[in-house]
C-alpha positions in Angstrom: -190.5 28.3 -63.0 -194.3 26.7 -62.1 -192.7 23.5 -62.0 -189.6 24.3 -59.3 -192.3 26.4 -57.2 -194.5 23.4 -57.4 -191.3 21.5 -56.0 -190.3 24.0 -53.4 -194.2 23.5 -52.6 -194.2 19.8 -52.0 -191.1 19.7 -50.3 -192.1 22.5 -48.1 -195.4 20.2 -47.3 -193.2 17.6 -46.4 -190.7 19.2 -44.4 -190.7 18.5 -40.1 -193.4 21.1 -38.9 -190.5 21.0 -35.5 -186.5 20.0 -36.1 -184.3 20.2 -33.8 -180.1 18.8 -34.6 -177.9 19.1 -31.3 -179.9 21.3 -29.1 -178.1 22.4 -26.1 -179.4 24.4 -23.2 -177.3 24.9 -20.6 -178.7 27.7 -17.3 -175.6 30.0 -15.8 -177.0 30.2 -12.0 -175.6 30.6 -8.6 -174.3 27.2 -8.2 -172.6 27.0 -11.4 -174.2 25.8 -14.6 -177.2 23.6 -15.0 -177.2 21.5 -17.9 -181.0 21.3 -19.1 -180.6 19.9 -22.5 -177.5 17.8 -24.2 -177.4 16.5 -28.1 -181.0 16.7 -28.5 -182.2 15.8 -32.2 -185.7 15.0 -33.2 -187.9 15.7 -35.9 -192.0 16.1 -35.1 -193.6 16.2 -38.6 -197.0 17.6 -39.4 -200.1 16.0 -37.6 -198.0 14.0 -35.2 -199.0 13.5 -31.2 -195.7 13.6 -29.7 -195.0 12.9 -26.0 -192.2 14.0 -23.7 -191.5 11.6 -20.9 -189.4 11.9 -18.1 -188.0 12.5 -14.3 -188.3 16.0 -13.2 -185.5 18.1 -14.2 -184.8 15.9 -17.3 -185.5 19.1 -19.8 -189.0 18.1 -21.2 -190.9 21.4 -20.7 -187.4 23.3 -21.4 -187.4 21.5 -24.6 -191.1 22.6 -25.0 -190.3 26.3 -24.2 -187.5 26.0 -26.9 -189.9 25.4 -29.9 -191.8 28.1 -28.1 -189.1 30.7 -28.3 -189.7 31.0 -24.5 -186.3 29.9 -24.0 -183.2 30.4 -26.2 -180.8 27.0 -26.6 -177.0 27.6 -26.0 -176.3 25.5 -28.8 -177.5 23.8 -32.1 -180.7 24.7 -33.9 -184.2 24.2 -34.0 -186.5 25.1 -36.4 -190.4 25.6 -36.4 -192.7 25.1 -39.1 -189.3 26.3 -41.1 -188.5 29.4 -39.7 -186.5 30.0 -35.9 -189.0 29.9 -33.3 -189.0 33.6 -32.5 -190.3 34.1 -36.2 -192.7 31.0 -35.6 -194.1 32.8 -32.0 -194.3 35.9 -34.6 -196.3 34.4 -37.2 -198.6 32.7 -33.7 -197.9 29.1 -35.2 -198.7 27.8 -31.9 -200.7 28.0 -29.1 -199.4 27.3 -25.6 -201.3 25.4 -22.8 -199.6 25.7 -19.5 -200.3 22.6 -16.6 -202.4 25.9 -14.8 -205.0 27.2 -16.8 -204.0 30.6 -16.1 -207.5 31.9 -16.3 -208.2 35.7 -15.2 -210.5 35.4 -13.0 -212.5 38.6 -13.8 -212.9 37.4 -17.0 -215.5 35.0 -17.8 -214.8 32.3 -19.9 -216.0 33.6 -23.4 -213.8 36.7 -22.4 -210.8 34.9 -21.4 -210.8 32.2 -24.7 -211.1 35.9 -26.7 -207.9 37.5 -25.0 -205.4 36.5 -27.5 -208.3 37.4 -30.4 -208.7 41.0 -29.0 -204.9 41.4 -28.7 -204.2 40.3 -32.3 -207.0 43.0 -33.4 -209.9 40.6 -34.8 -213.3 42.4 -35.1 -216.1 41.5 -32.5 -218.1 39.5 -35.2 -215.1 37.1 -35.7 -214.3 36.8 -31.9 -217.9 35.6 -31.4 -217.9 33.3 -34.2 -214.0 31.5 -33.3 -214.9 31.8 -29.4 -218.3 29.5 -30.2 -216.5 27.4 -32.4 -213.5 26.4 -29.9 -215.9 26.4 -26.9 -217.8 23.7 -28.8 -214.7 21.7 -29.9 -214.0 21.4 -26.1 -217.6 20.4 -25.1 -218.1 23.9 -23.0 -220.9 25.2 -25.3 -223.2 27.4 -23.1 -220.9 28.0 -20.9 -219.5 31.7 -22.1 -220.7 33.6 -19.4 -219.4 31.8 -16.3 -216.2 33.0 -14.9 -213.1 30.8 -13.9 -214.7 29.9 -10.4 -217.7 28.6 -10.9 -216.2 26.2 -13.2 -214.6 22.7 -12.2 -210.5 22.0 -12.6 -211.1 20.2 -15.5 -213.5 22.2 -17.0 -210.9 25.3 -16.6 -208.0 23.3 -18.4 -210.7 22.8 -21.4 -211.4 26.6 -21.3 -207.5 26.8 -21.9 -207.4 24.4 -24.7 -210.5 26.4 -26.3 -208.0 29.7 -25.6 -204.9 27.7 -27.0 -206.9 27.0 -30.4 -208.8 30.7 -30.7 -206.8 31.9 -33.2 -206.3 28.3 -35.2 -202.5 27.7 -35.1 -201.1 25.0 -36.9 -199.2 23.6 -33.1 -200.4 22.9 -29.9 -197.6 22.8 -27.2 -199.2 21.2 -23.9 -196.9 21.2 -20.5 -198.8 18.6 -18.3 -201.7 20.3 -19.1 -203.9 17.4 -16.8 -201.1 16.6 -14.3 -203.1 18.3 -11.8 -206.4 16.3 -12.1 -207.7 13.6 -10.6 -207.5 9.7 -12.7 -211.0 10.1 -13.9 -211.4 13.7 -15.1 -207.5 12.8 -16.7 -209.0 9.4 -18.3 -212.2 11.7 -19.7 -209.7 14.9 -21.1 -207.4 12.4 -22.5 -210.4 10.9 -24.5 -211.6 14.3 -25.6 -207.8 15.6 -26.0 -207.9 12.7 -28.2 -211.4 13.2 -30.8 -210.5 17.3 -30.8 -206.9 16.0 -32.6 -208.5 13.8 -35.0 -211.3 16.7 -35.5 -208.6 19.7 -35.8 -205.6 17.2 -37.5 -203.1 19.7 -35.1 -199.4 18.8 -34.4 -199.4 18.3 -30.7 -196.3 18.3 -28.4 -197.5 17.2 -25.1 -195.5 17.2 -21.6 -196.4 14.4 -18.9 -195.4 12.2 -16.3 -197.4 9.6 -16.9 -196.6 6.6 -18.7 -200.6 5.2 -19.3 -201.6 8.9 -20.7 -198.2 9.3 -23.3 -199.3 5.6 -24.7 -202.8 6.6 -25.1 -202.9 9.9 -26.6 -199.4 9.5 -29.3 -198.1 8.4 -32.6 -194.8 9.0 -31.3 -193.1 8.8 -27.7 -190.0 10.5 -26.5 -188.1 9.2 -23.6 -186.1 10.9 -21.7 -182.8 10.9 -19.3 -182.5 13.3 -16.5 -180.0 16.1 -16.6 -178.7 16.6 -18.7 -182.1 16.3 -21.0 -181.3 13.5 -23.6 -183.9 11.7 -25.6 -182.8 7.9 -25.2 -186.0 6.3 -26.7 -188.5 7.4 -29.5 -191.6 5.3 -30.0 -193.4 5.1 -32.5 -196.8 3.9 -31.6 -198.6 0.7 -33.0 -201.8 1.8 -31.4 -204.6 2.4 -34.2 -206.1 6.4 -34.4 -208.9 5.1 -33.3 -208.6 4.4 -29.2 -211.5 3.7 -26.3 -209.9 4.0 -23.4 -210.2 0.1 -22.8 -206.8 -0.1 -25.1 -205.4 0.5 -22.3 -205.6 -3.4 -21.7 -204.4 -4.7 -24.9 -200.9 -6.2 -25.4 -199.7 -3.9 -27.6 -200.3 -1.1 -25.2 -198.5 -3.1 -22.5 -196.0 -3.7 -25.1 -195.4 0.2 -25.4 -195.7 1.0 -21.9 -193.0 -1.8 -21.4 -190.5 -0.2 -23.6 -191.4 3.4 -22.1 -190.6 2.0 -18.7 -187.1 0.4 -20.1 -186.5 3.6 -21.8 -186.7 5.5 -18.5 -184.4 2.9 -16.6 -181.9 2.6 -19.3 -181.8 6.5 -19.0 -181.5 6.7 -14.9 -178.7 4.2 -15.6 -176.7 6.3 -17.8 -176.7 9.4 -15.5 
């Protein structure tokens, strides 16, 4: 009996912490239907840095809101950390960072990284202690008692992060959480995006439009088509953990970058 729960275990360990086989999303509006997702099928297994590139409209953040049992697919399954993603949003397996950082602005920050804490019923001692620690993780240590405004863009998107990881889930599901920023705040949040998922070893799924920032930050690209959302590349990255931003230079980033950049032709030409 020790030995086939020892089994179950390890399989268990092994599993996809996200699978998805056939997903289908398809909206009922107005106009008819819109068809958001067709034949998706992807596995993210535990500790990846996944990326979702493509066009606007090609189903990326629906995708995202999918594993987040924001959205409900019209057909095939996906599965998180096991379980259906309404029993995953249950058990808070993930935290959600949104390309605002939907900060209330009578809050401060402390206060608004504490929300979800408070709602979930942790004492004050603990919301002190995990608010400090996630404020620190982010590099916003000291910075507790400011509110939303008197903070920068960037500095806001971080305090969203820190909210995102209050309560320590297992996945972090980012919709163009930096689309918003300017190239050099982006370059320095994509660095510290970067050391926090070495530091924390989190699954990340991460939403963006950019081709340099879903090289730089993942073990594995997905590209792609617009509607209907199908995947027509997955890349798995070459880069080393390790990456200063001067990768960016190296041949086998152009390499990637290359393919990313075929992959979202090849998909434009199959519409």
């Amino acid at each position: 009996m020790a030995h086939g729960t020892t089994v179950a275990a390890a399989v268990a360990s092994t599993a996809p912490v996200v699978s998805a086989q056939n997903l289908d999303l398809t909206f009922q509006t107005n106009d008819g239907p819109v068809h958001a997702l067709k034949g998706v099928s992807l596995d993210i297994e535990k500790g990846d840095f996944v990326s979702f590139i493509g066009p606007s409209g090609c189903g990326k953040t629906t995708f995202l809101r999918c594993m987040a049992d924001l959205e409900q697919p019209t057909g095939g399954s996906i599965v998180v950390n096991g379980v259906t993603p309404e029993q995953a949003r249950m058990a808070r397996a993930y935290g959600y960072v949104f390309q605002a950082a939907g900060l209330y602005p009578w809050r401060t920050i402390g206060r608004n990284i504490s929300l979800p804490l408070e709602i979930m019923g942790y004492n004050k001692a603990e919301q002190a202690e995990r608010v400090a620690r996630v404020l620190e993780l982010v590099e916003l240590s000291g910075f507790e008692k400011k509110f939303p405004w008197q903070l920068s863009g960037g500095m806001q998107q971080r305090a969203s992060i820190a909210r995102a990881l209050a309560f320590d889930a297992d996945i972090l599901l980012m919709d163009e959480p930096f689309g918003a920023l300017d190239e050099i705040v982006r370059d320095h949040l994509n660095e510290q995006l970067l050391h926090l998922w070495a530091r924390t070893e989190k699954t990340i799924a991460f939403v963006t439009h950019s081709i340099p920032e879903a090289v730089y930050l993942s073990t594995k690209i997905v590209v792609m088509s617009p509607r209907p959302g199908r995947i027509t590349d997955v890349i798995e990255s070459p880069l080393p953990k390790e990456r200063p931003l001067d990768i960016r230079e190296s041949p086998a980033f152009l390499e990637v970058a290359h393919r990313v950049r075929e992959g979202l032709r090849a998909g434009h030409a199959h519409v």
